[in-house]
C-alpha positions as CSV (number, residue, x, y, z in Angstrom):
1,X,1.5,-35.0,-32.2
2,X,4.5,-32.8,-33.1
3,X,6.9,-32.0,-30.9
4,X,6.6,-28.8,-29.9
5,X,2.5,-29.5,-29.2
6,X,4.0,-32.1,-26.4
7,X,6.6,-29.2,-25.5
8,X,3.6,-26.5,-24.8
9,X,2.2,-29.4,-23.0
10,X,4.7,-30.1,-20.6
11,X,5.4,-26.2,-20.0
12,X,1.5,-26.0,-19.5
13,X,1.5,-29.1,-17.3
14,X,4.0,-27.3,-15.0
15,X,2.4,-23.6,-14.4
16,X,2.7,-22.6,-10.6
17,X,-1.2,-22.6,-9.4
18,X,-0.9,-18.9,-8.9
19,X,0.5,-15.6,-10.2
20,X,2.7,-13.3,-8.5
21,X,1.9,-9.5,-9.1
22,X,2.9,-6.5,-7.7
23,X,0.4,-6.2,-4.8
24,X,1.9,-9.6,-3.8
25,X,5.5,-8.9,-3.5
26,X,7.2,-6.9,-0.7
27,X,9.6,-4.6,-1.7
28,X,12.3,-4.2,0.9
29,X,14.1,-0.9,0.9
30,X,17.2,-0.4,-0.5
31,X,20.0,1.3,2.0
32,X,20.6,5.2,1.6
33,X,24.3,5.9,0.3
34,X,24.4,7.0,4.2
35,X,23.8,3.4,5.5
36,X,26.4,2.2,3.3
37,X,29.1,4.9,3.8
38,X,28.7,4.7,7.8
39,X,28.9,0.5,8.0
40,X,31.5,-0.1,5.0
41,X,33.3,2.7,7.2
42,X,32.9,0.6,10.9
43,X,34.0,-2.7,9.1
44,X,37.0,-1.7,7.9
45,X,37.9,1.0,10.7
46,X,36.7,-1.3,13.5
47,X,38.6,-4.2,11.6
48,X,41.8,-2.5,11.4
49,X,41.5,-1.5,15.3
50,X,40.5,-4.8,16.7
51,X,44.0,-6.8,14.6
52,X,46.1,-4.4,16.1
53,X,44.7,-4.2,19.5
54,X,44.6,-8.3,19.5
55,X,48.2,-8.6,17.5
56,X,46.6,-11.7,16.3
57,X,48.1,-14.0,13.5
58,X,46.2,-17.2,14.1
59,X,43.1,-17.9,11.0
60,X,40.8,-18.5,13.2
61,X,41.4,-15.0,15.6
62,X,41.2,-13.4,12.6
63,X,37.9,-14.8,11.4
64,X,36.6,-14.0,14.5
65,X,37.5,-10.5,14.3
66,X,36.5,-10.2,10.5
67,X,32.7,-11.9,11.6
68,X,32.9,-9.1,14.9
69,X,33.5,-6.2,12.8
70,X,30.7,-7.2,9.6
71,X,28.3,-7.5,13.0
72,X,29.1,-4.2,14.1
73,X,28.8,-2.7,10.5
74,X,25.6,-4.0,10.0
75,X,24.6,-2.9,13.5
76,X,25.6,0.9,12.5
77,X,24.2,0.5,9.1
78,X,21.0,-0.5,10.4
79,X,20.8,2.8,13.5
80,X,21.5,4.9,10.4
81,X,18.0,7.4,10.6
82,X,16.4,7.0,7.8
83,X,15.5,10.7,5.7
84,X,11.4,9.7,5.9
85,X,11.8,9.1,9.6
86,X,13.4,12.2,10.2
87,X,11.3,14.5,8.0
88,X,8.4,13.0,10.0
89,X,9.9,14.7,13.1
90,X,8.6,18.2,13.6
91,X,11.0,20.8,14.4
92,X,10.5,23.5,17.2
93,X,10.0,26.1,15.4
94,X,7.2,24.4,12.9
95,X,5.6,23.0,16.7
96,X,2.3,24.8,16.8
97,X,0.9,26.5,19.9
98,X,-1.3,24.0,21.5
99,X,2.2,21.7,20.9
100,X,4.2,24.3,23.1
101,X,4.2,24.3,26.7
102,X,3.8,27.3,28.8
103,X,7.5,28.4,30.2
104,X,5.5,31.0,32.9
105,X,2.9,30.3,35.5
């Protein structure tokens, strides 16, 4: 047997039982340039505040701060309304009659 026949063999031999396609995979969504702009903005604001508030010099008080501040970037990054979730909202004026309720009795 030639060696690439054992080759297409062993590739063969090693297949994963199933195939991943499309329908299988879950696509998370990427972050809106909002997302990003608001936490990069909160880690390095909240970062800057929190050294000089603490005046700390030590490596681990600064870690600490550093792992506080990514938290609290990923916290506002994640509150950040989404455009679909807002566009879902109806406004008052689009609010139909039977959605308004009566001001008079």
């Amino acid at each position: 047997m030639s060696r690439s026949g054992m080759q297409a063999k062993r590739v063969a031999r090693h297949a994963p039982p199933f195939s991943m396609t499309a329908e299988d995979t879950i696509a998370m969504p990427r972050p809106t340039p909002a997302q990003l702009a608001y936490g990069s903005c909160t880690v390095v604001f909240s970062t800057i505040a929190m050294l000089l508030l603490s005046q700390t010099s030590s490596g681990p008080g600064i870690t600490v701060i550093a792992l506080a501040a990514l938290a609290l970037g990923l916290l506002v990054a994640l509150t950040v309304p989404s455009p679909a979730a807002r566009a879902a909202e109806p406004s008052a004026e689009q609010a139909t009659d039977e959605e308004r309720v009566p001001t008079t009795l």
